[in-house]
Residue frames as a rotation matrix with the C-alpha (Angstrom) as fourth column:
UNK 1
0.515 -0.841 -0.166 177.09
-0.575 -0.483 0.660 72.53
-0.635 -0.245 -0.733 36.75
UNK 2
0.842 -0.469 -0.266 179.88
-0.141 0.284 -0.948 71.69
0.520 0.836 0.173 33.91
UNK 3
0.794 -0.607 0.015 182.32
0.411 0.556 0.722 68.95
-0.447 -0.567 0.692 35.44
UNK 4
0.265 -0.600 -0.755 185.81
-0.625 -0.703 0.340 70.33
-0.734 0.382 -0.561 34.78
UNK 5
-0.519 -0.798 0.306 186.76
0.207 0.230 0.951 68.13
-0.829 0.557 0.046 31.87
UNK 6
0.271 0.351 0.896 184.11
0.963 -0.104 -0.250 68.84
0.005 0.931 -0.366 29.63
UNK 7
0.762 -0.156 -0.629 185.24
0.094 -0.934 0.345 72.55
-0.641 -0.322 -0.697 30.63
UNK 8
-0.208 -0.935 0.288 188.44
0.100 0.272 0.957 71.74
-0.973 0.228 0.037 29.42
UNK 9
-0.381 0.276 0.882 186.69
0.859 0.460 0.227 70.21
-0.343 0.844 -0.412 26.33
UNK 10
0.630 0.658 0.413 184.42
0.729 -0.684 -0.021 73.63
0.269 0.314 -0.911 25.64
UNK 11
0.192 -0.694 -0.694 187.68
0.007 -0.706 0.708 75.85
-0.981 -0.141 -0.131 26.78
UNK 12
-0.373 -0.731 0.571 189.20
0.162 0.555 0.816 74.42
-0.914 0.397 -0.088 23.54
UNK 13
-0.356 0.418 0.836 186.84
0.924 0.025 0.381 74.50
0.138 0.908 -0.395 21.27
UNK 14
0.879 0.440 -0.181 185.90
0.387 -0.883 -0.267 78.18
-0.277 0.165 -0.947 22.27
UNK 15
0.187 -0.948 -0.259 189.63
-0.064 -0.275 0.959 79.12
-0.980 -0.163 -0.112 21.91
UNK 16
-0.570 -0.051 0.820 189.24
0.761 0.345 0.550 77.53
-0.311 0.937 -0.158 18.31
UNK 17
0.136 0.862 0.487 186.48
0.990 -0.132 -0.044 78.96
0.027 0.489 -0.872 17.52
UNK 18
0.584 0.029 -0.811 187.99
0.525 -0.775 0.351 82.51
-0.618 -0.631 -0.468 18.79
UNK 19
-0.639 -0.760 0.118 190.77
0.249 -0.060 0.967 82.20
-0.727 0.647 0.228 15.78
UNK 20
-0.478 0.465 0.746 188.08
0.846 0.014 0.533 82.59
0.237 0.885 -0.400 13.42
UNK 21
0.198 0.773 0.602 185.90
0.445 -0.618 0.648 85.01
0.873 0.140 -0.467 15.09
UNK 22
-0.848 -0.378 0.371 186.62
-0.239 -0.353 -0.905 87.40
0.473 -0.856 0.209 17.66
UNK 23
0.173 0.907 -0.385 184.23
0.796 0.101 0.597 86.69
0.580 -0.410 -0.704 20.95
UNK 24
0.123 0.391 0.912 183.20
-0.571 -0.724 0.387 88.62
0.811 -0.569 0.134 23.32
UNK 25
-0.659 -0.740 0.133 183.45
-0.638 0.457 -0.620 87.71
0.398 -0.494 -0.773 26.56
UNK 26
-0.383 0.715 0.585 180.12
-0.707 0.181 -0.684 87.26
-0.595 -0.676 0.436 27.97
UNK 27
0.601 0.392 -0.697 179.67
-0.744 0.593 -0.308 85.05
0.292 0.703 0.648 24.42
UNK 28
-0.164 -0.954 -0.251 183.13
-0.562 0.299 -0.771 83.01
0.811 0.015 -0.585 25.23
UNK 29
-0.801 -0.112 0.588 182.03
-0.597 0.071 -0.799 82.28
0.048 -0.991 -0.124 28.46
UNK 30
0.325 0.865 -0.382 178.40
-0.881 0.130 -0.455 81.03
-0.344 0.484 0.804 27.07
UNK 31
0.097 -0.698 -0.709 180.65
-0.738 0.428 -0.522 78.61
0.668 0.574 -0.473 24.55
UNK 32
-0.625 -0.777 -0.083 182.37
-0.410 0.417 -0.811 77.21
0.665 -0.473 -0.578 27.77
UNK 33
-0.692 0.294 0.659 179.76
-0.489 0.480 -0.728 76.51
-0.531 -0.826 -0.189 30.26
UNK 34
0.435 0.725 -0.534 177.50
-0.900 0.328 -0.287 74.60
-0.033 0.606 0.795 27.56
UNK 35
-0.501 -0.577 0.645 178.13
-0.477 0.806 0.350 70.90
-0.722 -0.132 -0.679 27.23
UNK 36
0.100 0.654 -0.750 177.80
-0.920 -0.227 -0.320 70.34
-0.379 0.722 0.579 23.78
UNK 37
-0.687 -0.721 -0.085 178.08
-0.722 0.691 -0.027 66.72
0.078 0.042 -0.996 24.21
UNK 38
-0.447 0.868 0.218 174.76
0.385 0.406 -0.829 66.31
-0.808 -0.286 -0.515 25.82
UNK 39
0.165 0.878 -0.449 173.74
-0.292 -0.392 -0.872 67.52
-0.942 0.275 0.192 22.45
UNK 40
-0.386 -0.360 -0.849 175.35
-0.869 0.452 0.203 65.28
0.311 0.816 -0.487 19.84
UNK 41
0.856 0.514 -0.048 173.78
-0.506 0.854 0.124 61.94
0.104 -0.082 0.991 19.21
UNK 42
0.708 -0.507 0.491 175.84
-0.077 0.636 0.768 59.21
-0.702 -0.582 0.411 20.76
UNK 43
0.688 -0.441 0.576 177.43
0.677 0.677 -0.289 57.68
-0.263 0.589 0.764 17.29
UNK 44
0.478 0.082 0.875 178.64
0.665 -0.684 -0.299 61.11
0.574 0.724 -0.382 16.95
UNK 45
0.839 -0.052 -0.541 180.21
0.507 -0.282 0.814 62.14
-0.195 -0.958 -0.211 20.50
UNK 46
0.083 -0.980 0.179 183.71
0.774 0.177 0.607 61.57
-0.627 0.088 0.774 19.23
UNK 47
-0.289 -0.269 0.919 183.33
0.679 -0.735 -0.001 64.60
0.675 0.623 0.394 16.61
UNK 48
0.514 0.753 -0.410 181.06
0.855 -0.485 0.181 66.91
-0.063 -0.444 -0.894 19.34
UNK 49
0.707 -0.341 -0.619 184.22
0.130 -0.798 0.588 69.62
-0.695 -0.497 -0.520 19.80
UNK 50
-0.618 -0.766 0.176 185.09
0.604 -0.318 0.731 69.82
-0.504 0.558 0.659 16.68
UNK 51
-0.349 0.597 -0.723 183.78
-0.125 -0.794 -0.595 72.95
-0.929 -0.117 0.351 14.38
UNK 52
-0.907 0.334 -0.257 181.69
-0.213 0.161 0.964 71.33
0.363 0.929 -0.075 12.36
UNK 53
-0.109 0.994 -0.006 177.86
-0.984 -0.107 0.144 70.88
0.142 0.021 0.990 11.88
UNK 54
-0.955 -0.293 0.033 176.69
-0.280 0.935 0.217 67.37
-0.094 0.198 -0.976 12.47
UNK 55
-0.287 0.932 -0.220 173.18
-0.477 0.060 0.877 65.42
0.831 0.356 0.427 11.83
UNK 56
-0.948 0.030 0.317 171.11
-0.273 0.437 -0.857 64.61
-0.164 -0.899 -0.406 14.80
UNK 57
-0.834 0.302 0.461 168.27
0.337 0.941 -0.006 63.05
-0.436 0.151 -0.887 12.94
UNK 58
0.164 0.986 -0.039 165.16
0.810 -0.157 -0.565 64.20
-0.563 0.061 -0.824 11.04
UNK 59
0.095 -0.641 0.761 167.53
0.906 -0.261 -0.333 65.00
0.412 0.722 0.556 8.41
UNK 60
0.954 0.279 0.111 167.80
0.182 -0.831 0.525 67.85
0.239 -0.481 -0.844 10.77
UNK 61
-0.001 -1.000 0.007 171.99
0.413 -0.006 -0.911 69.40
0.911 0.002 0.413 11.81
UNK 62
0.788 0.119 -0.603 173.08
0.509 -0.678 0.531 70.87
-0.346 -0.726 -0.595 14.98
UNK 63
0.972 -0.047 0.229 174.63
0.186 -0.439 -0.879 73.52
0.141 0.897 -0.418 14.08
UNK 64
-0.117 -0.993 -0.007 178.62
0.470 -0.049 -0.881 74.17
0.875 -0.106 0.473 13.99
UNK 65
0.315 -0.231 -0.920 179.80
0.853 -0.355 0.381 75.59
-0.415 -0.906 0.085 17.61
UNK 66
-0.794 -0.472 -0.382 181.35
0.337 -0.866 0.371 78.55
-0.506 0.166 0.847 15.74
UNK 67
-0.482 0.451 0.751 178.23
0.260 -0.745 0.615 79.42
0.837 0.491 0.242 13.87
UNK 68
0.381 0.763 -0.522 175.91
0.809 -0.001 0.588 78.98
0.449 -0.646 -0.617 16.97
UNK 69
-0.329 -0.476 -0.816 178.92
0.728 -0.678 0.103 81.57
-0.602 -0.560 0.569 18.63
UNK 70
-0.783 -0.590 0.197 178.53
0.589 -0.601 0.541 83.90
-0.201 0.539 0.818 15.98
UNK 71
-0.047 0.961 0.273 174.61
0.336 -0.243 0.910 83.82
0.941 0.135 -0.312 15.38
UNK 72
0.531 0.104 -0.841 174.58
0.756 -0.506 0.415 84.68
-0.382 -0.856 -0.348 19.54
UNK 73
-0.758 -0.644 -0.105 177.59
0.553 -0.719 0.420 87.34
-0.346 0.260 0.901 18.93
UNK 74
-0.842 0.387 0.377 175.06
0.242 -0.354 0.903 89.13
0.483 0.851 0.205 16.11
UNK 75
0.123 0.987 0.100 171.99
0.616 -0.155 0.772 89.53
0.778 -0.034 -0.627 18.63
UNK 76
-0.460 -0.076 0.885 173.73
-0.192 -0.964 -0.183 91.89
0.867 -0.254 0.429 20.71
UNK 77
0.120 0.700 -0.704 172.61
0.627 0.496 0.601 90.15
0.769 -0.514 -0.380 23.69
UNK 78
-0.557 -0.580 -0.594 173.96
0.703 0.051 -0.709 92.13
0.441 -0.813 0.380 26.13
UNK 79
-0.887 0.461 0.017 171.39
-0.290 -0.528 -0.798 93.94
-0.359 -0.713 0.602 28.55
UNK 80
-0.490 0.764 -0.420 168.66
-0.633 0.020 0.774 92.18
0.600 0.645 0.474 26.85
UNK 81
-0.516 0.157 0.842 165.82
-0.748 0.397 -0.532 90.03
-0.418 -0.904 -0.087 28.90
UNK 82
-0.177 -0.213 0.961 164.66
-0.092 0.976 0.200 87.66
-0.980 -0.053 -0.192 26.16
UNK 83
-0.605 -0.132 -0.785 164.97
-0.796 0.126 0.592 85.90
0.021 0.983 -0.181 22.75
UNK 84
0.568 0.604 0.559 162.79
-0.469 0.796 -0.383 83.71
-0.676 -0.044 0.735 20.68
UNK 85
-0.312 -0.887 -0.340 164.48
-0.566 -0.114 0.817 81.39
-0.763 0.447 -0.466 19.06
UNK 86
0.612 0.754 -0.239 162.81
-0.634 0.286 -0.718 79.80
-0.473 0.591 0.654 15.68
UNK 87
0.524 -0.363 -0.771 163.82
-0.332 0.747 -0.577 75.97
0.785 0.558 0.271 15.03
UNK 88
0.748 -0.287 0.599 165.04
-0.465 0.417 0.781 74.24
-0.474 -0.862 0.178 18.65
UNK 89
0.623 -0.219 -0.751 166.59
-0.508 0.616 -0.602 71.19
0.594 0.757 0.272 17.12
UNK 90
-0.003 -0.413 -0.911 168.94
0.680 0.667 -0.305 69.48
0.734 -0.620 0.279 19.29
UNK 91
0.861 0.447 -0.243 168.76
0.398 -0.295 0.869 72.57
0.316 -0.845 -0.432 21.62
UNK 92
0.042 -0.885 -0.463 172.29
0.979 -0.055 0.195 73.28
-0.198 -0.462 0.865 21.83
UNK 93
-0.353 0.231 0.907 171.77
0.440 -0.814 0.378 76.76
0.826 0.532 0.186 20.57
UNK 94
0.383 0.900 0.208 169.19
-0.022 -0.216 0.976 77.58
0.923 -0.379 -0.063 22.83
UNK 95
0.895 -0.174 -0.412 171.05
0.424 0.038 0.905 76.43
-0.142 -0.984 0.107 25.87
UNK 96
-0.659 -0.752 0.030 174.31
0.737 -0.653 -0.176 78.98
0.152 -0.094 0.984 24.85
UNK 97
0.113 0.551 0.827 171.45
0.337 -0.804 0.490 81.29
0.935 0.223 -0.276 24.88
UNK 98
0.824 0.371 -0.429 170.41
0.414 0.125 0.902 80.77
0.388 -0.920 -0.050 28.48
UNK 99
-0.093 -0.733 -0.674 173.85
0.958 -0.250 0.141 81.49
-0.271 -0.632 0.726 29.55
UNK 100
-0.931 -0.254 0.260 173.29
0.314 -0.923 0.223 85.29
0.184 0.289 0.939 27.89
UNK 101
-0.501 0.683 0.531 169.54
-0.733 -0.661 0.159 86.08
0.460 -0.309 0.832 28.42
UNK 102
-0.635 0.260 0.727 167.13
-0.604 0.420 -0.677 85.52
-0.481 -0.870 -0.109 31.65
UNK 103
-0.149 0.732 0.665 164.89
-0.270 0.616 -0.740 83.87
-0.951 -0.290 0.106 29.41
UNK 104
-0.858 -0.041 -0.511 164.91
-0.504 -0.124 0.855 81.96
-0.098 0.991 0.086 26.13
UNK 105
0.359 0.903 0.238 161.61
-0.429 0.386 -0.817 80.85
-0.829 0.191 0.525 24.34
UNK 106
-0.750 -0.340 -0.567 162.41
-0.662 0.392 0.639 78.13
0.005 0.855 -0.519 21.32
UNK 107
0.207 0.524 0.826 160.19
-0.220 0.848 -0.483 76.13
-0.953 -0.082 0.291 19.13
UNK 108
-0.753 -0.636 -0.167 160.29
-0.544 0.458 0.703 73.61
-0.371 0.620 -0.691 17.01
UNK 109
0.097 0.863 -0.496 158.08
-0.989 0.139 0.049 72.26
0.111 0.486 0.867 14.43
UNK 110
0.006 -0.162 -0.987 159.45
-0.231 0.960 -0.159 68.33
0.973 0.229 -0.032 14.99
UNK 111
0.704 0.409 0.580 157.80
-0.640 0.011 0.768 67.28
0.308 -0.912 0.269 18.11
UNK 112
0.821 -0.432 -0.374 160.66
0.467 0.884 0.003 64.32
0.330 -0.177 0.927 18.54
UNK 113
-0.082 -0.862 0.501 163.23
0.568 -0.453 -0.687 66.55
0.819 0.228 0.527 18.41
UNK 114
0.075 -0.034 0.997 161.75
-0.567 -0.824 0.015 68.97
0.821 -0.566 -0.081 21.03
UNK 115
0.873 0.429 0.231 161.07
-0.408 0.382 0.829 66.36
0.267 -0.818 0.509 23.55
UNK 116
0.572 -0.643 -0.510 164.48
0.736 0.677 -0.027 64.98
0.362 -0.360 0.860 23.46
UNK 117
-0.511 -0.779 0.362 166.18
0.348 -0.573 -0.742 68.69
0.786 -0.254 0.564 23.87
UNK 118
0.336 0.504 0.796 163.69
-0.507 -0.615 0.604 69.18
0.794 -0.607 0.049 26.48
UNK 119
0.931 0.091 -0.353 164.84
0.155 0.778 0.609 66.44
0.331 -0.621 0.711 28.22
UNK 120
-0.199 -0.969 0.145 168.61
0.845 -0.245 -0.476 67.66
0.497 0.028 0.868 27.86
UNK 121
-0.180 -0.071 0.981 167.56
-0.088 -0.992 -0.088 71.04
0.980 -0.102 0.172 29.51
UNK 122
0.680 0.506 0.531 166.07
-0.617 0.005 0.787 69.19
0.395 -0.863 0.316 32.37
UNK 123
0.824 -0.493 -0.279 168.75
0.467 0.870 -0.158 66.90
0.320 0.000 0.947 32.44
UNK 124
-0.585 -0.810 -0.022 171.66
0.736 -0.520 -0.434 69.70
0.340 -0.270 0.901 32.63
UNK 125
-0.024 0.253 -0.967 169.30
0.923 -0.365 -0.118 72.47
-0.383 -0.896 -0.225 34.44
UNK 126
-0.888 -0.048 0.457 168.53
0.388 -0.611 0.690 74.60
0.246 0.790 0.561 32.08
UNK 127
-0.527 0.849 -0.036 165.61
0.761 0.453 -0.465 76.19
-0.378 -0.273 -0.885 33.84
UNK 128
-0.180 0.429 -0.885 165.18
0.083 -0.890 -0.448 79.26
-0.980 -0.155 0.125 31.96
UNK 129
-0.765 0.334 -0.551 163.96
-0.643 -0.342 0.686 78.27
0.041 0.878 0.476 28.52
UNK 130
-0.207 0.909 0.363 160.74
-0.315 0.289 -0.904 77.24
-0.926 -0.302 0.227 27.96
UNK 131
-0.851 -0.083 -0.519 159.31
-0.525 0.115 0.843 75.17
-0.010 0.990 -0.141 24.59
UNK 132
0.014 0.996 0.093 156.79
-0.442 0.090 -0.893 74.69
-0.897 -0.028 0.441 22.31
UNK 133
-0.749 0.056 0.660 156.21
0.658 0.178 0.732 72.69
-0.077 0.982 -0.170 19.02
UNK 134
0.483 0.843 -0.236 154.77
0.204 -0.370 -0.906 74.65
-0.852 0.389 -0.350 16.73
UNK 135
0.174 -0.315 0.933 155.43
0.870 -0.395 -0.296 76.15
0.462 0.863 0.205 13.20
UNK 136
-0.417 -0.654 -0.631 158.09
0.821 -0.569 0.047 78.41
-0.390 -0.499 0.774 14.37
UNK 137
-0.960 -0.217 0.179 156.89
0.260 -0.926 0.274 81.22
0.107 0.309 0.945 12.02
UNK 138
0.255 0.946 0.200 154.02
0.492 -0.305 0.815 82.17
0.832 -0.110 -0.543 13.92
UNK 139
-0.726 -0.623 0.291 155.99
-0.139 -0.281 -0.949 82.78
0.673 -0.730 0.118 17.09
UNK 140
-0.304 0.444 -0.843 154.62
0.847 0.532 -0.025 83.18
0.437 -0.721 -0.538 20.55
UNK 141
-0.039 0.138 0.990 152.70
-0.122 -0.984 0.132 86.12
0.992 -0.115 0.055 20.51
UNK 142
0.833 0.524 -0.177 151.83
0.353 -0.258 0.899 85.35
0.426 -0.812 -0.400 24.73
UNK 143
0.242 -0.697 -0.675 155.44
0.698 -0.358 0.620 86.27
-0.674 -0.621 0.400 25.90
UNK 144
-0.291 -0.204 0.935 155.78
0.951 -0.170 0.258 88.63
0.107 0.964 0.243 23.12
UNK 145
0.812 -0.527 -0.251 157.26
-0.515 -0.445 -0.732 91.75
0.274 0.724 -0.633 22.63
UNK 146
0.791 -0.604 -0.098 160.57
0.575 0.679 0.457 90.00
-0.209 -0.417 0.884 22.44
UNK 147
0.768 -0.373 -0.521 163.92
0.013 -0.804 0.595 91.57
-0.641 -0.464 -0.612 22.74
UNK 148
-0.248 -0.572 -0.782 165.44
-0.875 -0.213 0.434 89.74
-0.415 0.792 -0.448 20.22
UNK 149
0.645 0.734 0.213 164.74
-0.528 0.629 -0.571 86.77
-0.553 0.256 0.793 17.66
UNK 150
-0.468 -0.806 -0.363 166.87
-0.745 0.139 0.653 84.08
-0.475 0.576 -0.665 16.10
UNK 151
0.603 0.584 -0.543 166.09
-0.794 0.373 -0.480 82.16
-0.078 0.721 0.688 13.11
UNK 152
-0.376 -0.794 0.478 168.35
-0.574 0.605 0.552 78.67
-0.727 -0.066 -0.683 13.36
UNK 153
-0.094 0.167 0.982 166.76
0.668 0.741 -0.062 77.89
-0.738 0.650 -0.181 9.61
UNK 154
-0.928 -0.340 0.151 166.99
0.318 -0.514 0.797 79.58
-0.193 0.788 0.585 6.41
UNK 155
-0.025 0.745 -0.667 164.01
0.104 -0.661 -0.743 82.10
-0.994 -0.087 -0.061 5.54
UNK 156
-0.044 0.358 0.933 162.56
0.965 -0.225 0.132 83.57
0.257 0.906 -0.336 2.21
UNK 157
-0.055 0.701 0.711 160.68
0.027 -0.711 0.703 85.68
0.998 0.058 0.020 3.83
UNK 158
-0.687 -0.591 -0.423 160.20
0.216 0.389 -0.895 86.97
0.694 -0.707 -0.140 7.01
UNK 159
0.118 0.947 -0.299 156.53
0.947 -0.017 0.320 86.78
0.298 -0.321 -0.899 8.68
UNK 160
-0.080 0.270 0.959 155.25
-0.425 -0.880 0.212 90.61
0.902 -0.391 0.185 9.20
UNK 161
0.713 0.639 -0.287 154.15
-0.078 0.480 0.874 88.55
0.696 -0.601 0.393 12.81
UNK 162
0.768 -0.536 -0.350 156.87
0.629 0.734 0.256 88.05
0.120 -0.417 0.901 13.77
UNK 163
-0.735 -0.034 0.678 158.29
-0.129 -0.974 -0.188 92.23
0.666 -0.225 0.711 13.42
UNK 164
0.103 0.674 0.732 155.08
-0.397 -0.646 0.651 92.70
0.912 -0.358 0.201 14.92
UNK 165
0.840 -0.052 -0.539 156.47
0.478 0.541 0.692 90.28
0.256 -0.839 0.480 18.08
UNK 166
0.160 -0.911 0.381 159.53
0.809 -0.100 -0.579 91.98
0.566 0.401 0.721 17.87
UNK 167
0.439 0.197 -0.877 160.10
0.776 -0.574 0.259 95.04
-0.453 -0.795 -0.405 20.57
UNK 168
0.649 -0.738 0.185 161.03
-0.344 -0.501 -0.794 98.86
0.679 0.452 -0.579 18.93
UNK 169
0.206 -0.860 0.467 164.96
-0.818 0.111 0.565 98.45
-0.538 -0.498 -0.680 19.60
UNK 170
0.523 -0.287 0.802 164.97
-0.256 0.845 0.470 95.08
-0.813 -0.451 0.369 18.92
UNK 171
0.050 -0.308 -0.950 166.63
-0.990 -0.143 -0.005 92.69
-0.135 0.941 -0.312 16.67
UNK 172
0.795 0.537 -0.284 166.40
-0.574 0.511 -0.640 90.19
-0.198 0.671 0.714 14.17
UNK 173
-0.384 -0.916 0.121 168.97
-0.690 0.371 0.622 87.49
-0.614 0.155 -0.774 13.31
UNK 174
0.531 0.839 0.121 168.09
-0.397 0.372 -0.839 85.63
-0.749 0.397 0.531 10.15
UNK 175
-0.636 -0.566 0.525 169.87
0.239 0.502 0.831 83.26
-0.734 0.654 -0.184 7.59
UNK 176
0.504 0.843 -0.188 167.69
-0.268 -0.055 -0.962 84.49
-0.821 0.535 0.198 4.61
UNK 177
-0.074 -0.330 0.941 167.99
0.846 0.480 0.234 82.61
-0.529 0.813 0.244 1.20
UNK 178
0.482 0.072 -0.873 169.24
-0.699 -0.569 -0.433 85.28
-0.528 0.819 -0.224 -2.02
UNK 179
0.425 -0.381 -0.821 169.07
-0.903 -0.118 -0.413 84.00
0.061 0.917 -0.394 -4.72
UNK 180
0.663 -0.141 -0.735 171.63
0.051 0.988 -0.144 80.47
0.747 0.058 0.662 -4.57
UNK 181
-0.528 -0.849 -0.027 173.07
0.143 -0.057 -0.988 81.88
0.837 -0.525 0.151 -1.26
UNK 182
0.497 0.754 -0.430 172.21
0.634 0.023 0.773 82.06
0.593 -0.656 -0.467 2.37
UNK 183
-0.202 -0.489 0.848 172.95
0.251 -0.863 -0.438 85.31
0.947 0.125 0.297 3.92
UNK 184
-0.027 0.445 -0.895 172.67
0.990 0.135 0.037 86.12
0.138 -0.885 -0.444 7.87
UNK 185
-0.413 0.123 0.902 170.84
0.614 -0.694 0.376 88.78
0.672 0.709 0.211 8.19
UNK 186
-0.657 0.168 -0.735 170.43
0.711 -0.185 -0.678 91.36
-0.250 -0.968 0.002 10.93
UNK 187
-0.209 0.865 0.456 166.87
0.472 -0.319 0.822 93.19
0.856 0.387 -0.342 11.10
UNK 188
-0.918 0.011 -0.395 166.82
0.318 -0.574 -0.755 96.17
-0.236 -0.819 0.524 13.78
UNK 189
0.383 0.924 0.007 162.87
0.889 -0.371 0.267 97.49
0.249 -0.097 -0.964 14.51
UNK 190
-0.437 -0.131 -0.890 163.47
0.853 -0.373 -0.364 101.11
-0.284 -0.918 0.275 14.92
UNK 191
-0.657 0.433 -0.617 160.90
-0.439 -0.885 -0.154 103.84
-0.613 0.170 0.772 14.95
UNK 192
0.452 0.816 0.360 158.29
-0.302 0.520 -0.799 100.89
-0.839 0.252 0.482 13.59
UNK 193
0.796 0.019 -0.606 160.45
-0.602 0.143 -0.786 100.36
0.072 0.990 0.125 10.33
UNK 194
0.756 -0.438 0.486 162.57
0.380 0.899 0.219 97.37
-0.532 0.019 0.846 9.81
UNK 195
0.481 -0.830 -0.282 166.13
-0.847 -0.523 0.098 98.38
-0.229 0.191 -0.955 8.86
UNK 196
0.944 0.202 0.261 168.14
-0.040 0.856 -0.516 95.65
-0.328 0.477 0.816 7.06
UNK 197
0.244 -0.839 -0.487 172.07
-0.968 -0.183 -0.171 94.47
0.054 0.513 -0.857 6.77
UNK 198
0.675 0.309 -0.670 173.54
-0.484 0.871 -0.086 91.73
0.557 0.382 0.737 5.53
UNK 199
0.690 -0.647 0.324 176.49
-0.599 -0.259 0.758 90.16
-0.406 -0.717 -0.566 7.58
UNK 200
-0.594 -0.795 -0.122 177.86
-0.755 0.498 0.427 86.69
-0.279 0.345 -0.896 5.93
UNK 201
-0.220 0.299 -0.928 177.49
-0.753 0.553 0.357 83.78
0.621 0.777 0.104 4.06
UNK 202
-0.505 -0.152 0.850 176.03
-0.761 0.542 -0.356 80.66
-0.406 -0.827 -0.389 5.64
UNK 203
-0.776 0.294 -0.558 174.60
0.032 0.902 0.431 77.13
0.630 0.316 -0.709 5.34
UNK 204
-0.723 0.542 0.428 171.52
-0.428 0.135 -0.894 76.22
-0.542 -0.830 0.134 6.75
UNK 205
-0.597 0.781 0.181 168.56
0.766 0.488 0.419 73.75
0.239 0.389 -0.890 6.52
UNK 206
-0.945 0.052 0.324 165.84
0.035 -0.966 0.257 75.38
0.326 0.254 0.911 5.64
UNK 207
-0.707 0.600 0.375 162.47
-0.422 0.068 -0.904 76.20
-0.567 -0.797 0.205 7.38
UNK 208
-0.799 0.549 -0.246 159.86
0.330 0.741 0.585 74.22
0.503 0.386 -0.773 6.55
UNK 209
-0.268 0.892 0.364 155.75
-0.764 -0.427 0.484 74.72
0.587 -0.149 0.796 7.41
UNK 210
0.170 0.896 -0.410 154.04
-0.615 0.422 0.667 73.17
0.770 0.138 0.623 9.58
UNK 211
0.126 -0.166 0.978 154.04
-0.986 -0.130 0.105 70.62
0.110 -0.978 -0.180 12.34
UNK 212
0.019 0.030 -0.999 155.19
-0.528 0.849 0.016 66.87
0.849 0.528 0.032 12.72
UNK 213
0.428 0.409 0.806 153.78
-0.901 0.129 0.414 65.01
0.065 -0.903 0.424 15.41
């Protein structure tokens, strides 16, 4: 449960974050019961509710509160039962998920990184997501088909494996790199063929191969 002042604190910054982007409610509401404090490194508390990206080690960012709103917003969560999400990192992502679908799957290729947001999920009761270190772009074919998929790292390319984990219906959310821009990109599966639009510019670190133990 979110004590009422960080409420306060995550009222505010969804209210910001509403001037820029319309929400939804069930996204707004997501926004607010997160405590994105427990997901900023300490030296860094004092900036947590403001809308900006910050570094939470392993040259790694969590990501602004208004993109993380927007990249949910874009998967259309509503009536969906779960998302993988590709690139944990501090986890704050992941745990606005939870508040929108019964189950999130998220991994991360930096095994430090997962163990400390795992600890933050168990720490604030986060008992529906579930993680794994791996090289996100393989996904997790055992809970696979998935209802939707977010990428929280920039892409070339998007593994065929990863459609093929994908459920018909579903969709894709992807920062994908054209060219000297990064573009979030929404990828709907329907009738087996991948369908493709672009939405906005963005910033993201990009994905990387492999695993670090």
């Amino acid at each position: 449960m979110t004590d009422k002042v960080t409420i306060i604190k995550t009222t505010r910054m969804a209210e910001e974050i509403a001037k820029k982007f319309p929400l939804r409610d069930t996204i707004k509401n997501a926004i607010i019961q997160t405590n994105r404090e427990a997901f900023v490194p300490l030296s860094m508390r004092h900036n947590a509710y403001r809308l900006d990206a910050l570094p939470i080690g392993a040259q790694q960012y969590i990501s602004s509160p208004l993109t993380v709103a927007k990249m949910t917003q874009y998967l259309s969560p509503e009536g969906c039962d779960n998302v993988l999400e590709i690139g944990c990192g501090s986890g704050y992502q992941a745990a606005v998920l939870s508040r929108v679908f019964r189950r999130v799957f998220t991994i991360e290729r930096i095994e430090s990184l997962l163990l400390e947001a795992k600890e933050r999920f168990r720490h604030l009761k986060h008992g529906n997501i579930h993680t794994r270190t791996d090289d996100g772009q393989n996904g997790w074919e055992q809970y696979a088909p998935f209802d939707r998929i977010l990428f929280s790292a920039s892409a070339r390319v998007i593994p065929q494996k990863l459609f093929d984990q994908l459920k018909e219906g579903g969709i894709l959310i992807a920062p994908m790199e054209r060219g000297r821009e990064q573009i979030i990109t929404r990828f709907t599966k329907q009738g087996g063929k991948i369908m493709e639009d672009s939405l906005e510019v963005c910033d993201f670190v990009p994905i990387c191969d492999g695993v670090v133990r």
